[in-house]
N, C-alpha and C positions, 0 to 999 in steps of 0.2 A: 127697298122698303124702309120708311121711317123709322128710329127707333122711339119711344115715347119715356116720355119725363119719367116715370114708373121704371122702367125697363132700367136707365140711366142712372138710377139710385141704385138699383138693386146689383148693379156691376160696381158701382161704390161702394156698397158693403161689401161685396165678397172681394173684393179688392183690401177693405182695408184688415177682414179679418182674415184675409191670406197674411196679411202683413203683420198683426198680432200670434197665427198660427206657426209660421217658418221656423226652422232650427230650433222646432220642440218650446216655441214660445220665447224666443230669445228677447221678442221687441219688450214686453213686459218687463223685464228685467231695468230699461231704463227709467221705470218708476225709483227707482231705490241702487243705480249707481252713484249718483252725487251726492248723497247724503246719507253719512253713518247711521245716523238717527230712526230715517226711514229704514231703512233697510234692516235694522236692528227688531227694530218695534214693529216695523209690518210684515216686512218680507219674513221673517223670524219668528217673531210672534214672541217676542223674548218679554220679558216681565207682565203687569198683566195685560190681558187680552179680551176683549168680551166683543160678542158679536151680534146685540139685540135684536131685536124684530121690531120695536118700534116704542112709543110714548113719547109722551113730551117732550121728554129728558133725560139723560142720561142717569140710572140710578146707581150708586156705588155704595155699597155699604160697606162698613168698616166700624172695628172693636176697636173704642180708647180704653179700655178698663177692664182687670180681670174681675172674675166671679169671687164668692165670697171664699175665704180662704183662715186657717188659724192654726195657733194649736190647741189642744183639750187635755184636760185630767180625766183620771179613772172616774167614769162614772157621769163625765163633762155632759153638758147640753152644746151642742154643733148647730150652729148658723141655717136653717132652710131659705133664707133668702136670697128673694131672687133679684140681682141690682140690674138696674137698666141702663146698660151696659155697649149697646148694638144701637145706633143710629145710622144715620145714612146722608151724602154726598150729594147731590144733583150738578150735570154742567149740560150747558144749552149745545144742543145740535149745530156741527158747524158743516157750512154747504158750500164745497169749494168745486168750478170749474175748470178744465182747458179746452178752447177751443179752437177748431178746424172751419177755416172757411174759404171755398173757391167761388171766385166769382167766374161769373159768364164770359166775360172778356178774355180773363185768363184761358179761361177755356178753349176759345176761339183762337188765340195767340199761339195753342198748345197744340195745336189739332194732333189724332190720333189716338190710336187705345197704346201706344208705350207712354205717351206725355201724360195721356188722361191717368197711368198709373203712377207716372212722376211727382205729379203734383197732389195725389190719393197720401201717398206715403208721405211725402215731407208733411202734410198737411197731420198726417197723424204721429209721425214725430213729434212734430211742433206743439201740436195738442200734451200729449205726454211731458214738454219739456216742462211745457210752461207749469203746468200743475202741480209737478214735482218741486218748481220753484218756491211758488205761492206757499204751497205745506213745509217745506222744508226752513221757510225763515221764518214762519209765523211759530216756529215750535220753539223759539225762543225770545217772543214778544213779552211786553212787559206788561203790566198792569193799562197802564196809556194809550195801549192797542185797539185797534178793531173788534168792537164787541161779534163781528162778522167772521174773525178769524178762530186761529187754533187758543188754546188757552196756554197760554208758553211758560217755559220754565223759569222767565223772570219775574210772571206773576204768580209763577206757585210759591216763589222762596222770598218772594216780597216781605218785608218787617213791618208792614203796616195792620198793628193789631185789630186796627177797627174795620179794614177793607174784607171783602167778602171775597171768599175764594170757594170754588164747588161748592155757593149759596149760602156758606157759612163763615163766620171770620173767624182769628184767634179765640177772641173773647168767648166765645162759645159754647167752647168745649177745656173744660177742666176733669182733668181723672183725681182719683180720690188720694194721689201722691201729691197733688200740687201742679204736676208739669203740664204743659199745654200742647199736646197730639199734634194740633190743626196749624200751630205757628210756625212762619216764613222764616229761613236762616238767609240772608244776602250781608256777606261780608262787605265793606266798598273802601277800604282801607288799603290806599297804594301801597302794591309791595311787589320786589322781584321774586319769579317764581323760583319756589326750591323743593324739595324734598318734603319741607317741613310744613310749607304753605298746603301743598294736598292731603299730610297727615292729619293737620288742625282743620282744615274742611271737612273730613274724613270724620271728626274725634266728633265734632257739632251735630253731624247727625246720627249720631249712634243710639238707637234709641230698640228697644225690646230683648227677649230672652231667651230672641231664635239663631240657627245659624248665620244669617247674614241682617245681622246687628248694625254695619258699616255699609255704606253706599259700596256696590261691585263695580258701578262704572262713572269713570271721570271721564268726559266730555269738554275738550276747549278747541283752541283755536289752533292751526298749522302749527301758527309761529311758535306759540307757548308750547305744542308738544315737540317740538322738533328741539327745544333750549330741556326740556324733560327729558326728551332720550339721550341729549350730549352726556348730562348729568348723569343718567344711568349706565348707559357706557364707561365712562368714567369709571364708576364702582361696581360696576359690571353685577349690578344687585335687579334685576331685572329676567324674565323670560319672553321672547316677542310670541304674540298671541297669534294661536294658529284657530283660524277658527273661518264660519263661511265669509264674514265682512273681509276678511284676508282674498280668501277666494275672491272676490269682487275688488279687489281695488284698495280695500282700507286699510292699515298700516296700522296695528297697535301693538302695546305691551302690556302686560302683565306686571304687577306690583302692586307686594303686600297686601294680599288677595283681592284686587280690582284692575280690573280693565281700562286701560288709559287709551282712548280713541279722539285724534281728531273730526270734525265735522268743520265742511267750508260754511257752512252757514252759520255757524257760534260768532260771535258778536265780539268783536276785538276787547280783548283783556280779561274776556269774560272765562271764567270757568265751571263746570257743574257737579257735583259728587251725587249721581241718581243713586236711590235704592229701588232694583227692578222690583223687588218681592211688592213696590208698595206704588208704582207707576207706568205706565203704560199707553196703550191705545182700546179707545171702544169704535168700530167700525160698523154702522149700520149693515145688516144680512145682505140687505141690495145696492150697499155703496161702496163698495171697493174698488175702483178707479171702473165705473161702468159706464159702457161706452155706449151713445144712442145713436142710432138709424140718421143715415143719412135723409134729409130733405130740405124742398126750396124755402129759402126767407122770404119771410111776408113781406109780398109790397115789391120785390127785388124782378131785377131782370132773372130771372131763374137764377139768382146765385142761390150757392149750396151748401150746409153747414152740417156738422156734429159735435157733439162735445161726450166731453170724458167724465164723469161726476164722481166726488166722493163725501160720503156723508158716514161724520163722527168725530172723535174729541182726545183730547189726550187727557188721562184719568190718574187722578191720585187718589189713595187714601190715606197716607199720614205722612201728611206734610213734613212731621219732625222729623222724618227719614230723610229726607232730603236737603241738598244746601249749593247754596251758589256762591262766588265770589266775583268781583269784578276791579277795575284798576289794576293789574296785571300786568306786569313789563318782564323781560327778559333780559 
């Protein structure tokens, strides 16, 4: 008995989400082995996190300025005013794919249902890898990027007062001290890395009157952290961080109350001082790496495709917490 084009898909999904299901969901996990970032921000959920249901745009609100505040004499008149104080962020929906495609031929070259699952799996490997790629380097694009991609850390710390970042620039936004919430810190002043180069990153974005005042996690490259840990070693002023990114593969330490993590996708010499309290990921309800139904391509000898979608943005609200350096040697 024939089996029909229908029937044929429907063994392709349950093939590929047997292949997602196995060892408790093991295959998902390769969303966020390569890259600390992800893994940190998604898998984790570590700084902020918002998971809308839908609108245009991503909205993020965020306080540059406290309420009215003094002090009074016996008998004093106190402030009722109300300062407008609470504004809000917008960043554009980003729609990233990986895809899976078998053709007919292949097919035919494959014959059987063990091949036919051979080529189900690498196909959703593959799908998985690639997407992981795409997200993983676009989180440290520059201003000069793909308005198609993630919104990256080197255009969130960009120094260009007059450029627009989450729909607003520096100019903007002034609090009633003077300072400027919404402005980019990007050091690009060559210097070998030391001790002293992550403190003054560190000291740049210190900004507010809560417990984590200073960026918790510093983000660079292999090589740059691997010349950090000789150094720490060295003065044995350090604690290696034990935490789930360890569990999976990542390597860091602790100092000076922050988290020193490489990521392969950080951008040679580049480094980053995040403050998680004020950065993060927004992931649309229905996009977190979701995966659609296998079916034929239009027009195609019955070849057959899926893909993996994710839909959402990496989110700041004050900028001045944050800071980046680059030119970077060891």
């Amino acid at each position: 008995m024939d089996v029909t084009i229908g029937q044929v898909l429907s063994q392709m999904d349950a093939v590929t989400n047997d292949y997602f299901m196995i060892d408790n969901g093991k295959a998902a996990d390769l969303y966020f082995q390569t890259s600390f970032l992800l893994n940190y921000l998604l898998k984790q959920k570590k700084g902020l996190f918002k998971r809308p249901g839908g609108g245009r745009d991503i909205r993020v609100p965020f306080r540059y300025d406290g309420n009215e505040s003094g002090f009074y004499r016996r008998g004093g008149t106190l402030s009722s005013d109300k300062r407008d104080a609470i504004t809000a962020v917008f960043y554009r929906w980003i729609h990233a794919y990986g895809n899976g495609t078998i053709y007919r031929v292949d097919e035919l070259e494959n014959s059987g249902a063990a091949a036919m699952i051979d080529l189900v799996k690498e196909e959703a490997y593959g799908a998985q890898e690639s997407i992981t790629k795409t997200l993983a380097e676009s989180l440290f694009d520059a201003p000069s990027g793909s308005t198609d991609r993630l919104t990256g850390i080197r255009a969130m710390c960009n120094e260009n007062a007059d450029l627009d970042f989450g729909n607003i620039s520096e100019n903007d936004v002034v609090a009633q001290d003077g300072t400027k919430p919404w402005a980019g810190y990007l050091n690009s002043t060559p210097a070998a890395i030391s001790l002293d180069i992550i403190r003054d990153l560190k000291t740049a974005a210190d900004y507010g009157n809560g417990k984590k005042e200073e960026p918790d996690l510093v983000v660079t490259t292999k090589t740059i952290f691997n010349k950090i840990l000789s150094i720490l070693q060295l003065q044995q002023r350090f604690t290696e961080k034990d935490s789930e990114p360890v569990k999976v593969g990542f390597v860091g330490v602790h100092f000076e109350g922050s988290d020193i993590f490489p990521d392969r996708f950080c951008p040679a010499t580049f480094m980053a001082a995040l403050n998680t309290n004020h950065y993060g990921f927004a992931v649309h309800q229905k996009g977190m790496f979701v995966r659609t139904p296998w079916e034929i391509i239009a027009n195609s000898a019955q070849d057959k495709t899926f893909k993996i979608l994710f839909d959402g943005n990496t989110i700041c609200n004050n900028r001045r917490a944050q800071s980046a350096r680059t030119g970077l040697t060891v």
